[in-house]
N, C-alpha and C positions, 0 to 999 in steps of 0.2 A: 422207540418211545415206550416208557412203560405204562402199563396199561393201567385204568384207572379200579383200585381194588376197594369192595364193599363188603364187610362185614353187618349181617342183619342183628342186632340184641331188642329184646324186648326190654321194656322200663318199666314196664309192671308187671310182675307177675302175680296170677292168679291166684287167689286165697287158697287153701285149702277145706274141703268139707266140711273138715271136726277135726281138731290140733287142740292140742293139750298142752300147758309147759307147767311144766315142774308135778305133777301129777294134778290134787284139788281144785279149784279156782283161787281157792285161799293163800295157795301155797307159794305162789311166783309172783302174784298182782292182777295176775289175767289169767282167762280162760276163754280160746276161742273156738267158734262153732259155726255151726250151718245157723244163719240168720230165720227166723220169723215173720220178719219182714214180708208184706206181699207185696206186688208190684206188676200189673202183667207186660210193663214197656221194661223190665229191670229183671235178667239173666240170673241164677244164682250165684252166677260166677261174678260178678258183678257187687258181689258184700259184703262184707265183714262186721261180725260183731264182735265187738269186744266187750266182756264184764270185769271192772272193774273190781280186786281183790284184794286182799289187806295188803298195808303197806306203800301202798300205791301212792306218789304225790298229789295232791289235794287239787290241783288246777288239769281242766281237761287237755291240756295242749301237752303239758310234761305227763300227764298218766297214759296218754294215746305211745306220746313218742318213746316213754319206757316199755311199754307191754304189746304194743305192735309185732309181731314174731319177723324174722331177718328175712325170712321169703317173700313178704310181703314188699319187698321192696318200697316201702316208702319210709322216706326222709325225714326230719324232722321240720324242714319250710315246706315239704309237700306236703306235711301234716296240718300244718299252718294256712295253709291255701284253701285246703279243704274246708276246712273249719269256718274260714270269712265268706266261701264259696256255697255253704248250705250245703254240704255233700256228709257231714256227721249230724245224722238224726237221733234223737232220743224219744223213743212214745212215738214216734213217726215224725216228729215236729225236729226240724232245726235246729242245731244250736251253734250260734253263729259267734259268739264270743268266746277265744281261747281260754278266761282265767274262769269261767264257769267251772263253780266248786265240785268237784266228785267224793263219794264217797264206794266204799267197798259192798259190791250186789248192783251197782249202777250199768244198767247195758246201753253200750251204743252201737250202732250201723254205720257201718263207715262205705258210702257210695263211690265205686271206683270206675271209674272210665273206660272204658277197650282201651285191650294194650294198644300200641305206637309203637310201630317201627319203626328206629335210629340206625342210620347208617352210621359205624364207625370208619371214617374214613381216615386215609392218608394223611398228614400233618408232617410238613417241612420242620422238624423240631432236631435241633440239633442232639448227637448222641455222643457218649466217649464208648467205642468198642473195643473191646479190649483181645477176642480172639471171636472170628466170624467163619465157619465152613460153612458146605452147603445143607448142613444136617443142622446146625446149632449157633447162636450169636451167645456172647457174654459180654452184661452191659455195665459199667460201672456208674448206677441210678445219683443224680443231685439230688438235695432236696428239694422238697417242693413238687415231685411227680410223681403222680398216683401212677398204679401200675395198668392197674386192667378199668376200662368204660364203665360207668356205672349210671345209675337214675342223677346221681347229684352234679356227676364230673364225666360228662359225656363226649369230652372232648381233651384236649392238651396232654393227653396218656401216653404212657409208654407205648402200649400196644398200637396205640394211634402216631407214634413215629417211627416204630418197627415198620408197618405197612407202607411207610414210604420210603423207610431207609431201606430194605427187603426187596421190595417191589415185587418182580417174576419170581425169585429164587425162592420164595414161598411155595414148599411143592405140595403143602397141606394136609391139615391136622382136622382129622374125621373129616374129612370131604372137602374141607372148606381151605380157601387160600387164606391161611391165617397164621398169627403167632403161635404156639403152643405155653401158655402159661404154666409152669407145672409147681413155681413156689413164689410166694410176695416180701416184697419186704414194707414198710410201713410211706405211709407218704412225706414223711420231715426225715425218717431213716436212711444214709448215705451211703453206696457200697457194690458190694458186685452182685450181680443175677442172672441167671444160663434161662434163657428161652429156648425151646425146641423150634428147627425149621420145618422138621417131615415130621411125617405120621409115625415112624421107626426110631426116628429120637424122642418123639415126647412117650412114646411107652416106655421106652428103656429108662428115660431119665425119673419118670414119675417112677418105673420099678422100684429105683436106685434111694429114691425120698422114701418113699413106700417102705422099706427094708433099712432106714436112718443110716447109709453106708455112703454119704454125701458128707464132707468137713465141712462146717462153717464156720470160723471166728468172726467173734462181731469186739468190738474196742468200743467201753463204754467210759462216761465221764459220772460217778458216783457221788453223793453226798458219805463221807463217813468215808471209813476202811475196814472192810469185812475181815475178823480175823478168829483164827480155833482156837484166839483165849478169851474172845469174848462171850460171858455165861448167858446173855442173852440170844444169842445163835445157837448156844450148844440146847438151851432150853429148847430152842424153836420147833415144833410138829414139822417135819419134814425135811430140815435142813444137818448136814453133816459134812465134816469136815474127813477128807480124803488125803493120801501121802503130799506133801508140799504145800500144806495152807491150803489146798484147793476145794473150794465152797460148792458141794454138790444140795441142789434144791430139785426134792419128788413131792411136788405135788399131783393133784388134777385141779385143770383150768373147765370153767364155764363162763356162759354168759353171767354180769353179772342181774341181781334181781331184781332192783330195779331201774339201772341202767343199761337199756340193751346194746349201747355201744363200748361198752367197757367189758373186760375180761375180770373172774375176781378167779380167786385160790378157793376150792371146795374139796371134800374128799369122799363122799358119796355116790359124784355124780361126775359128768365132766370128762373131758379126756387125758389121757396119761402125759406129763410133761415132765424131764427131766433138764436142767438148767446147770452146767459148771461154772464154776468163776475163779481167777486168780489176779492176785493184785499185780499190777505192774509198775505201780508207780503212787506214792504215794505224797499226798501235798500236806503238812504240817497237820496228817492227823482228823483235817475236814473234809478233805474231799479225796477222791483215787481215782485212777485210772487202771481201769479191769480190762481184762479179756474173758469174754463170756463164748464158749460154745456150748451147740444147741444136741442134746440125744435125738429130742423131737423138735418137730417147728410150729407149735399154738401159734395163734393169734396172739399178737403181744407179750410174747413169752418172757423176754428176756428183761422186758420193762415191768409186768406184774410180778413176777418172782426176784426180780431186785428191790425191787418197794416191798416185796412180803419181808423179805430178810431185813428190812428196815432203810436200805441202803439205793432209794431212788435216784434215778435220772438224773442230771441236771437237766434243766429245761423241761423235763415233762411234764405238760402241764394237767395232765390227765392222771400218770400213776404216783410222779413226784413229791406230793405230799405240799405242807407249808415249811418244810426244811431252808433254810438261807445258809449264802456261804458268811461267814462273819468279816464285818469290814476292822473291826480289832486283830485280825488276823491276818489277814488277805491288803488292806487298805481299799479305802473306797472304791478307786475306778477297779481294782480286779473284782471286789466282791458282787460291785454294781452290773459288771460283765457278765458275771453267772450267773446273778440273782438274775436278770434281763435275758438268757440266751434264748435266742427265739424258737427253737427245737429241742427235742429230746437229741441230749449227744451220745451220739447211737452212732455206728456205721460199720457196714458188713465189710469185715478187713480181707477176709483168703475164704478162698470157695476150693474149694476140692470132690473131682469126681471118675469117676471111668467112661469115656467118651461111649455114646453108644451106642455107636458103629463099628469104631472102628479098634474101640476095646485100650486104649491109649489112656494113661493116668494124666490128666489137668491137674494142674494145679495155680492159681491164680492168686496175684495180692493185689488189694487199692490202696494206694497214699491217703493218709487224713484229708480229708476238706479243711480248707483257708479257716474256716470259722472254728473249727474242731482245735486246729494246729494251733490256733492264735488265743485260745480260750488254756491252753495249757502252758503256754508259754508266758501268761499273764499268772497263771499260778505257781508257779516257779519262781516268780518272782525275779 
């Protein structure tokens, strides 16, 4: 029988003393700090103030949910909770309605609970494995599953059906009987992913990211066709066209400024991303299908630097823009299909790496998903 396996996560995590973003208060929307607040039943670890800086959305529930910093783990309904709950004071006084107006110099105290300890456990979730030893699994992810447990999605996870599809064979990563996560892919993103089983493969593997000597193609579905004769690409700050049409994008990715769940293009700040792309197929001039591999792996890499080059997602509903596919073109039901796709069509095609134990070269593909396959086959016509 296998035994029953608990991973402990916290769901809050602790403010920090004094955190900065973007340097000023002015300069990002927020500026946060060791709180003022007195309270002798109330920890300092226990508060958060936030001051409100230019820029910032006007209503207190969207200026919390932008300028909140990512450590803080909180959400934008636990932002929400808080708020009806009396837990964000302003002057020490409550303020208990979300669309209370802010403006820029406004501080508040955001009152936070002892962390909670969540068991991640085990979950019967079915998986597609596609090669399993006892050092490493590779999973080819649906969509629709987040990868690793978080404050919002604390359960239905990958790593929450690793644990039961693993069970013992988990011989554990820094101490703990667990998965080793060592790269994500998005949660509506489709495709392959290598978890580590030991503590021996998740160093080597993370080395391997670590030093960007890991393949990954991902197949995307584009508004547009990216091409080296068009003068608005060749204009473009960072983007250049390489031997075979193929579309190299250097930027640096950040948070963006006032949305902290978005990634934007910056070049001051941010970290180094480099993004290739080539067309593989092209539908009457409106839409393509690309192969995009990664130098590096941002956060949303492949979907912010397709929308910077003008040439978003279909389905994204975040980087994709207000681009439509044209039904003068396409006919109603195809255009109506892609203008509708319920996901960025995204999905990670071939993973490539050196196993690392046993020093063996992988190399992996996944077939399109149903929906991917049948969305190109409508544009085809």
């Amino acid at each position: 029988m296998t035994p029953t396996i608990m991973v402990i996560i916290n769901t809050i995590t602790k403010p920090f003393k004094k955190r900065s973003e973007g340097g000023s208060p002015g300069s990002n929307g927020v500026s946060v700090m060791a709180s003022p607040f007195q309270d002798d039943d109330l920890a300092a670890d226990d508060r958060l103030v936030i001051v409100i800086g230019e820029d910032a959305p006007p209503r207190l529930d969207k200026a919390l949910a932008a300028a909140v910093p990512e450590e803080a783990a909180l959400s934008r309904s636990r932002l929400m909770k808080m708020i009806c709950e009396g837990d964000v004071l302003s002057g020490g006084v409550a303020v208990t309605d979300p669309k209370t107006k802010v403006k820029e110099g406004d501080s508040f105290t955001l009152l936070l609970a002892p962390p909670v300890d969540v068991a991640t456990l085990p979950e019967d979730i079915p998986l597609t494995v596609v090669w399993e030893d006892g050092d490493l699994i590779v999973i080819d992810k649906p969509a629709g599953m987040v990868v690793h447990p978080a404050p919002g999605t604390p359960s239905g996870t990958l790593v929450n059906a690793l644990l039961a599809h693993c069970g013992d064979t988990l011989s554990g990563i820094g101490g703990e009987r667990r998965p080793g996560i060592v790269h994500r892919i998005d949660k509506d993103t489709t495709g392959l992913l290598v978890v580590a089983k030991s503590d021996r493969a998740h160093h080597g593997l993370a080395a391997q990211f670590e030093a960007h000597t890991v393949n990954r193609h991902y197949l995307a579905l584009v508004h547009g066709v990216p091409s080296a004769y068009d003068p608005r690409l060749r204009g473009l700050r960072g983007v250049s066209f390489e031997a075979g049409n193929i579309l190299k994008i250097a930027t640096h990715l950040a948070r963006h400024k006032t949305d902290r769940q978005r990634q934007a293009v910056v070049w001051d700040q941010g970290r180094h991303a480099v993004t290739r792309a080539r067309v593989v197929e092209d539908f009457a001039g409106a839409a393509s299908l690309v192969e995009c591999w990664l130098e590096t792996g941002r956060t949303h890499q492949i979907r912010v630097h397709m929308a910077y080059a003008g040439h978003g997602l279909i389905g994204d509903q975040t980087y994709g823009g207000k681009r439509k596919l044209p039904p003068k073109l396409f006919g109603e039901a195809t255009a109506e299909l892609g203008n509708s796709f319920p996901r960025q069509a995204l999905h990670a095609a071939s993973l490539g790496f050196e196993h690392p134990v046993t020093g063996e070269q992988l190399e992996f593909q996944s077939p399109l998903p149903a929906d991917f396959t049948g969305l190109i086959t409508a544009l085809r016509g």
